[in-house]
C-alpha positions as a Python dict, from the first residue, in 0.01 Angstrom:
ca = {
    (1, 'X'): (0, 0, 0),
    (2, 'X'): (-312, -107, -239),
    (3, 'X'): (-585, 133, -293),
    (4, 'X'): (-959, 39, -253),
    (5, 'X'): (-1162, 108, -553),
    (6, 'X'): (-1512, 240, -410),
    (7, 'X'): (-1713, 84, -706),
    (8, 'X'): (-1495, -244, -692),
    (9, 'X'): (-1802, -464, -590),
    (10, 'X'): (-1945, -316, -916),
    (11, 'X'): (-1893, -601, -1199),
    (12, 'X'): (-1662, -482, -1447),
    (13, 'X'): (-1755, -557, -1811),
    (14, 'X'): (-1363, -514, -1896),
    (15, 'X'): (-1226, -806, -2096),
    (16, 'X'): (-1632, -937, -2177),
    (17, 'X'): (-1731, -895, -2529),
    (18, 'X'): (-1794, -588, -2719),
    (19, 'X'): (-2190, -661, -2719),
    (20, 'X'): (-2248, -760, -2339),
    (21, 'X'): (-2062, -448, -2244),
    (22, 'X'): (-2311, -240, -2463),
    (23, 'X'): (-2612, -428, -2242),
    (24, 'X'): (-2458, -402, -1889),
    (25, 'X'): (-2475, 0, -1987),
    (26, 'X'): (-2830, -17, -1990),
    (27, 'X'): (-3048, 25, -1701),
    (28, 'X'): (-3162, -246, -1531),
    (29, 'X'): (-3532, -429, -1668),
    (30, 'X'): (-3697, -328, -1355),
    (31, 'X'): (-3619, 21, -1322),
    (32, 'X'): (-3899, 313, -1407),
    (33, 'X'): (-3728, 478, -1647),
    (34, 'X'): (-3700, 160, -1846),
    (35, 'X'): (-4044, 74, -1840),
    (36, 'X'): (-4190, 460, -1925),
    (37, 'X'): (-3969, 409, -2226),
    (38, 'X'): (-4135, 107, -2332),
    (39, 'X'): (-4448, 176, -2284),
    (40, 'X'): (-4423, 490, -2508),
    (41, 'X'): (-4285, 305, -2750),
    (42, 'X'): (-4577, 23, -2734),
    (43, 'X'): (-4790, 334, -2783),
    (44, 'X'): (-4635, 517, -3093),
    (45, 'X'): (-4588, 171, -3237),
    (46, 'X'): (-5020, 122, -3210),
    (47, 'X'): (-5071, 425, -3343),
    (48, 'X'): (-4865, 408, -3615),
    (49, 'X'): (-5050, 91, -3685),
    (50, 'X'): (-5423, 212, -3632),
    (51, 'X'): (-5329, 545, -3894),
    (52, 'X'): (-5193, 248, -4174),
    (53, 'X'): (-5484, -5, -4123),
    (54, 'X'): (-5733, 313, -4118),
    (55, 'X'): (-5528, 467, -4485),
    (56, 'X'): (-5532, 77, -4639),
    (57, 'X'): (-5903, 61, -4522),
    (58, 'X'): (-6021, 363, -4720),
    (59, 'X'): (-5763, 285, -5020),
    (60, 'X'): (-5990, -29, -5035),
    (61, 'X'): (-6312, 157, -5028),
    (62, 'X'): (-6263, 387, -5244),
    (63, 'X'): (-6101, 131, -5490),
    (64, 'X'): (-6416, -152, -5459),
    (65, 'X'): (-6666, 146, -5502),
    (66, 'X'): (-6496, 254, -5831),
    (67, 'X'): (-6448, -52, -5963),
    (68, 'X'): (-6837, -149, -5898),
    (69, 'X'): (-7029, 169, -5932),
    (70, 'X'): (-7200, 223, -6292),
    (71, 'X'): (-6959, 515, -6348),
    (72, 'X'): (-7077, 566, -6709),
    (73, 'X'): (-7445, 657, -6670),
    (74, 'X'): (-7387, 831, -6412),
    (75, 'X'): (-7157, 1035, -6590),
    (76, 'X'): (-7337, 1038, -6869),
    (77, 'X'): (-7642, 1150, -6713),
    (78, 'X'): (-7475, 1406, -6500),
    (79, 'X'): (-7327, 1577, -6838),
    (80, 'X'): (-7663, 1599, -6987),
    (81, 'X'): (-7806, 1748, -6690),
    (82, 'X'): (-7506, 1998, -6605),
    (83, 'X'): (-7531, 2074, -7007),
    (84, 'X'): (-7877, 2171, -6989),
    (85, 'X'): (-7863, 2370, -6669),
    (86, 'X'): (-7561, 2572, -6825),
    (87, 'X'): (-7791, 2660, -7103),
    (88, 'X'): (-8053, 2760, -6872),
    (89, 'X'): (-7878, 2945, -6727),
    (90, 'X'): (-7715, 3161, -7020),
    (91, 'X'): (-8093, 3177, -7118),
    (92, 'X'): (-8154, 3332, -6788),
    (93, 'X'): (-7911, 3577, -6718),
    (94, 'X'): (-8024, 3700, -7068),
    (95, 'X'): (-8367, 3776, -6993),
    (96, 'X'): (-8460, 3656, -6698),
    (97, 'X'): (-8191, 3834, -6420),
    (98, 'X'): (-8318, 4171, -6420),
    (99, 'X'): (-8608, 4116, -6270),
    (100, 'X'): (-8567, 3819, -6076),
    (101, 'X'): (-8206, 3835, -5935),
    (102, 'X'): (-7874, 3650, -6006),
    (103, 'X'): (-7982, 3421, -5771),
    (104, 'X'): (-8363, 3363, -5837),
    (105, 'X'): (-8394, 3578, -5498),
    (106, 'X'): (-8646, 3830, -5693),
    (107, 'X'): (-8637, 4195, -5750),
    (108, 'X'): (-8849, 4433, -5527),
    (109, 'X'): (-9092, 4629, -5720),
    (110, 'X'): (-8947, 4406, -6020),
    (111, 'X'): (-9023, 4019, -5969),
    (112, 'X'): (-9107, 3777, -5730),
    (113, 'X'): (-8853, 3557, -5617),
    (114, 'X'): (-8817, 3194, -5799),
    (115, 'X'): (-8704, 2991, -5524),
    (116, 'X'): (-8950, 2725, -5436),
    (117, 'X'): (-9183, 2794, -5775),
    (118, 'X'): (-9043, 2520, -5931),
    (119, 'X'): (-9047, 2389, -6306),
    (120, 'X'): (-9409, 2386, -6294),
    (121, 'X'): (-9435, 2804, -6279),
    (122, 'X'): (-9179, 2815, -6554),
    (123, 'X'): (-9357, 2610, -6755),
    (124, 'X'): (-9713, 2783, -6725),
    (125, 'X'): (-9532, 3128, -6742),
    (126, 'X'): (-9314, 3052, -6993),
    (127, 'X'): (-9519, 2899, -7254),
    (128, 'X'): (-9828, 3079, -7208),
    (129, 'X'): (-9621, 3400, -7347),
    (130, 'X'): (-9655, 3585, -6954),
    (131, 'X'): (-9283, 3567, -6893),
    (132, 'X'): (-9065, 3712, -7050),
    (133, 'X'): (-9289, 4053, -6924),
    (134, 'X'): (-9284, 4322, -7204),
    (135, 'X'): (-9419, 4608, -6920),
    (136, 'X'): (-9550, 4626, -6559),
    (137, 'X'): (-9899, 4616, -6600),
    (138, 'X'): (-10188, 4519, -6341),
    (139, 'X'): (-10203, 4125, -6500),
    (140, 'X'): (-9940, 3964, -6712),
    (141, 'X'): (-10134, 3906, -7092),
    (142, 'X'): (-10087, 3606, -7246),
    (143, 'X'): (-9906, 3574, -7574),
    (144, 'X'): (-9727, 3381, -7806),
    (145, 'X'): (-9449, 3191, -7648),
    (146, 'X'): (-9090, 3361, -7699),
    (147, 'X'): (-8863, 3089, -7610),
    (148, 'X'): (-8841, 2776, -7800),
    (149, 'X'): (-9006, 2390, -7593),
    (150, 'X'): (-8597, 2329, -7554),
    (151, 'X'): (-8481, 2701, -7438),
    (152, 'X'): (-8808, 2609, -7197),
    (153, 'X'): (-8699, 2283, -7081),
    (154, 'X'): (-8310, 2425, -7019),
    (155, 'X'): (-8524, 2669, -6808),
    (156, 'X'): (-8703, 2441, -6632),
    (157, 'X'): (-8431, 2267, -6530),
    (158, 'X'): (-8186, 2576, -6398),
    (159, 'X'): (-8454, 2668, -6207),
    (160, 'X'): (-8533, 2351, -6077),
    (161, 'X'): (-8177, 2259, -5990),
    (162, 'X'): (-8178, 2604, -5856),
    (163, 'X'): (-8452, 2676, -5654),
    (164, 'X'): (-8636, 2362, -5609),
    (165, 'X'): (-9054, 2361, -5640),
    (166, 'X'): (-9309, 2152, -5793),
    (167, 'X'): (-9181, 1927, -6089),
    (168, 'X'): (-9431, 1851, -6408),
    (169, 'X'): (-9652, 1634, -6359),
    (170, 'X'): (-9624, 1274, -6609),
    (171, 'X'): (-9875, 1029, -6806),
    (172, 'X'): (-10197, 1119, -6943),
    (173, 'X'): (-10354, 1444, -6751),
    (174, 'X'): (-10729, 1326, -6831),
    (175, 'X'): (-10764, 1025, -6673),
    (176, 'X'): (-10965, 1151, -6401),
    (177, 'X'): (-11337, 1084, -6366),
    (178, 'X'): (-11561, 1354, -6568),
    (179, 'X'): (-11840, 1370, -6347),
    (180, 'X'): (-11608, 1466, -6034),
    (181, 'X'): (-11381, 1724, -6244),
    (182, 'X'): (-11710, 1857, -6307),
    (183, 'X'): (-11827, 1921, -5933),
    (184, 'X'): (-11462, 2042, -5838),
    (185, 'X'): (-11421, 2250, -6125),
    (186, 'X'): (-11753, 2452, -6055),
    (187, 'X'): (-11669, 2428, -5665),
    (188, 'X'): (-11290, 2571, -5699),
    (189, 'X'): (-11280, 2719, -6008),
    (190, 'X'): (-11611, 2834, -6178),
    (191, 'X'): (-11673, 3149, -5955),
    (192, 'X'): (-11370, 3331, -6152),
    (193, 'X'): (-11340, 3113, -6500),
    (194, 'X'): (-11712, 3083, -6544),
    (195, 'X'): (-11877, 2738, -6540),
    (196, 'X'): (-11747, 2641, -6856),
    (197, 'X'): (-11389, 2842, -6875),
    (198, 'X'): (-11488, 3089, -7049),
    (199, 'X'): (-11291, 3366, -6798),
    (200, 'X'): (-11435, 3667, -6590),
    (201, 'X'): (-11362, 3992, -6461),
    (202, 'X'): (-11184, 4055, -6105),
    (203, 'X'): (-11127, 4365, -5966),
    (204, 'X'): (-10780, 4595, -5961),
    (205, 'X'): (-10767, 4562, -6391),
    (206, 'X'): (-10746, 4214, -6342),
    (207, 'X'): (-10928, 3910, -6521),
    (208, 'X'): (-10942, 3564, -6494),
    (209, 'X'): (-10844, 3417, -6888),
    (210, 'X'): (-11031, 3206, -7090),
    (211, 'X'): (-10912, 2815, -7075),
    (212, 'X'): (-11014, 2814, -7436),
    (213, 'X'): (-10651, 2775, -7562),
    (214, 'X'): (-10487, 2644, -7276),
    (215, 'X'): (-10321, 2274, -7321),
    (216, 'X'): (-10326, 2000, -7040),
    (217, 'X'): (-9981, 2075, -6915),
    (218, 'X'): (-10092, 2467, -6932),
    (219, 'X'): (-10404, 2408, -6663),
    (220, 'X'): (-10211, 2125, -6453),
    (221, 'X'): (-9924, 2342, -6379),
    (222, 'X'): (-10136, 2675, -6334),
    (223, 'X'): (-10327, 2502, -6076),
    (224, 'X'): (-9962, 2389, -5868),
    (225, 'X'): (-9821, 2751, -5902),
    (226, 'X'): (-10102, 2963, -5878),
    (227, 'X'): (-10012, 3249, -6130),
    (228, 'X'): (-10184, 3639, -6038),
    (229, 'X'): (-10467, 3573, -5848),
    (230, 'X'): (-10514, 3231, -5862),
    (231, 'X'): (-10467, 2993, -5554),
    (232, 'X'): (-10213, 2784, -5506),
    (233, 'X'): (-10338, 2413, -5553),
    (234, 'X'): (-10103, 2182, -5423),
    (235, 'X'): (-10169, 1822, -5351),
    (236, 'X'): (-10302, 1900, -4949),
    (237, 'X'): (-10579, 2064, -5105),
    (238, 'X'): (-10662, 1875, -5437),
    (239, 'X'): (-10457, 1549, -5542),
    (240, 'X'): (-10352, 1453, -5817),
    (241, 'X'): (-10656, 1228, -5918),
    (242, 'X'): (-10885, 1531, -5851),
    (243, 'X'): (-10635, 1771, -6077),
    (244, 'X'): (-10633, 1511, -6372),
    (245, 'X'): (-11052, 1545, -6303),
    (246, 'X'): (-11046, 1875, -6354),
    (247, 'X'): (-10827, 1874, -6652),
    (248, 'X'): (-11062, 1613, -6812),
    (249, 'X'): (-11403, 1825, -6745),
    (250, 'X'): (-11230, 2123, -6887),
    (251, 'X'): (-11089, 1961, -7214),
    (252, 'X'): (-11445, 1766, -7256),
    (253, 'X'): (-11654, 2107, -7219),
    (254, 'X'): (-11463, 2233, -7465),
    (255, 'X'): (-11478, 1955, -7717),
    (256, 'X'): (-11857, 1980, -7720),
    (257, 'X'): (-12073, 2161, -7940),
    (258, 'X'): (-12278, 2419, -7783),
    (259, 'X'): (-12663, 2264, -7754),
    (260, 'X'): (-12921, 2505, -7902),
    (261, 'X'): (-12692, 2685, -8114),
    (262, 'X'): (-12459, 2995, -8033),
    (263, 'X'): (-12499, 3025, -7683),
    (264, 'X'): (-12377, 3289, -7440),
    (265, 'X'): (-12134, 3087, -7208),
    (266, 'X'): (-12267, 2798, -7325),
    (267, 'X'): (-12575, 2866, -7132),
    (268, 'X'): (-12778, 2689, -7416),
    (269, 'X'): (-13133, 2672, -7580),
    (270, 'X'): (-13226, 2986, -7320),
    (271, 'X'): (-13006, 3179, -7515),
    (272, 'X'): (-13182, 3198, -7846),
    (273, 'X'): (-13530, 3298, -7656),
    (274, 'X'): (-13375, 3579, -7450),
    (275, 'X'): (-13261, 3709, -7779),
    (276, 'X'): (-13615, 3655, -7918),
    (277, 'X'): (-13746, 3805, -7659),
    (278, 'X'): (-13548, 4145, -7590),
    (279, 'X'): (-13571, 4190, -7938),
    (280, 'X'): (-13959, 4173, -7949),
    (281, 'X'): (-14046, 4362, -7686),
    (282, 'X'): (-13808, 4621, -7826),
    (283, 'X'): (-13979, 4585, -8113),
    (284, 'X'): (-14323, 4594, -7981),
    (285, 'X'): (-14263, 4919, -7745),
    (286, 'X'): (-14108, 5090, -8097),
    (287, 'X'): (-14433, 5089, -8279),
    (288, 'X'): (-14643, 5180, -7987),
    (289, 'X'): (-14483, 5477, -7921),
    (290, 'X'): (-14439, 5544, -8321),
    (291, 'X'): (-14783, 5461, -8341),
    (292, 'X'): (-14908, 5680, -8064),
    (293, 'X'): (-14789, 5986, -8177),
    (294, 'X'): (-14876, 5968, -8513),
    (295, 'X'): (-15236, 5955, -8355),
}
C-alpha cells in the first residue's frame, strides 16, 4: 500500500541544481515580506549614498577654498594683529587691571568700565599722561605720557579687539572750513574752554584744560570719548567734517600772535587800556587821599 505525501503537489527541487534549489527557498516575488525587505534596503542604500555625496561635497569645498584663498596675508596679517594684542594685553594686566577689571568690565569706586570706549579713549587718556592714574582725585591731571606711541598702539588695539568703541580717526584732521570750526567751537565748546582754549573753571575741583598743548589726534579723540566732564561727541551730533572744523579753528587760534600785545585770553588791544586804566585811577585816588591828609 503507497503512502500519500501531503506536500506532494509541492515541486520538489530534488535532483535540480545546487543554485535553483537555493532560489525556490526564497519567498515568492509577490509576497509582503519580500517587498518590506526591499524597500528597506532601497532606503539604507540612499542614505548611504546622500551621507557620501554630502562628505565628497564638503571635501571639495574645503579643498577649492584652500587652494584659492590668499592664505598668506591673511596669516600674515592675523599674526601681526594677535602679536600686538598679546602685548597689549601684558601691558594691561600690568597697569591697567586693577582698576578696570580682567575683563575691561571696570572696578566700582576704582574705574569705569572700557567696553565700548574704544581706541579713541585710550588714545586721549593714554597720551595725554591721565591714565595710568597716580591717585583718586576730583579730575585726572594731565602729564607726561608713561607708555611709549608703540606700548600705546598695543593698547589701542587689546582694547579695541576687546571691547569695541570708536576707532582713530585718518588723513589730515584740519581740513575743515575755519570760519565754521569757529562758530561750532564757540557754540559747543567755548562756554567751558574759553573762546580761544585757553580752559576754565567748573565746579566739584574740576577744570576744563587748556588746548594749548594738545595735538590734533589729542582734541579729535577727546571730542569722540568725552573724558571728565566733557560730552560725548559722536558723529549724530557733530560729523566728521564739523570735528576736522573745529580742530582747524583751534590749531589756527593758536598759531596767531595775540593783536595788541599780551592780551588776557586773547581778548586784544582792550587789554592794554584796562591795565592803563586800573592802574591810573589807582594811582590818581593814592595821591588824593595822600594829598588830603597832609592838608
Amino acid at each position: 500500500m503507497s503512502t500519500t505525501n501531503p506536500q506532494s503537489d509541492a515541486p520538489s527541487d530534488e535532483g535540480a541544481p545546487r543554485g535553483l534549489r537555493r532560489w525556490s527557498r526564497r519567498p515568492a516575488d509577490g509576497s509582503p515580506a519580500a517587498a518590506a525587505r526591499a524597500r528597506r534596503r532601497s532606503k539604507h542604500r540612499r542614505r548611504v549614498a546622500n551621507v557620501a555625496g554630502l562628505m565628497a561635497a564638503l571635501v571639495l569645498t574645503g579643498t577649492l577654498y584652500s587652494a584659492l584663498s590668499p592664505a598668506q596675508a591673511t596669516e600674515e596679517s592675523g599674526a601681526t594683529e594677535s602679536s600686538a594684542e598679546a602685548a597689549g594685553r601684558e601691558l594691561y594686566e600690568r597697569s591697567c587691571i586693577t582698576c578696570h577689571g580682567e575683563n575691561l568690565e571696570g572696578v566700582p569706586t576704582r574705574g569705569p568700565s572700557l567696553i565700548g570706549v574704544g581706541e579713541a579713549a585710550v588714545y586721549f587718556q593714554v597720551h595725554t599722561g591721565r591714565m595710568p592714574l597716580v591717585r583718586q582725585e576730583a579730575q585726572a591731571p594731565d602729564k607726561p605720557a608713561v607708555f611709549s606711541d608703540e606700548e600705546i598702539d598695543q593698547l589701542m588695539a587689546y582694547v579695541q579687539a576687546n571691547g569695541g568703541g570708536p576707532t582713530l580717526p585718518s588723513g589730515d584732521l584740519r581740513e575743515g572750513d575755519l570760519t565754521e570750526g569757529g562758530e561750532l567751537f564757540r557754540l559747543n565748546c567755548a562756554s567751558c574752554h574759553n573762546f580761544v582754549g585757553e580752559g576754565g573753571a567748573l565746579s566739584s575741583g574740576k577744570r576744563a584744560p587748556s588746548l594749548e598743548d594738545a595735538n590734533d589726534l589729542e582734541i579729535y579723540t577727546a571730542m569722540l570719548s568725552g573724558p571728565e566732564n566733557m560730552p560725548v561727541f559722536g558723529d549724530n551730533q557733530l560729523t566728521p567734517e564739523e570735528k576736522r572744523a573745529i580742530v582747524n579753528y583751534v590749531q589756527t587760534i593758536k598759531a596767531q600772535a595775540d593783536p595788541g600785545g599780551a592780551g588776557i585770553g586773547r581778548i586784544g588791544p582792550v587789554a592794554e587800556g584796562v591795565v592803563i586804566w586800573v592802574v591810573g585811577v589807582a594811582a590818581l585816588l593814592f595821591g588824593i587821599f595822600w594829598m588830603g591828609s597832609k592838608a
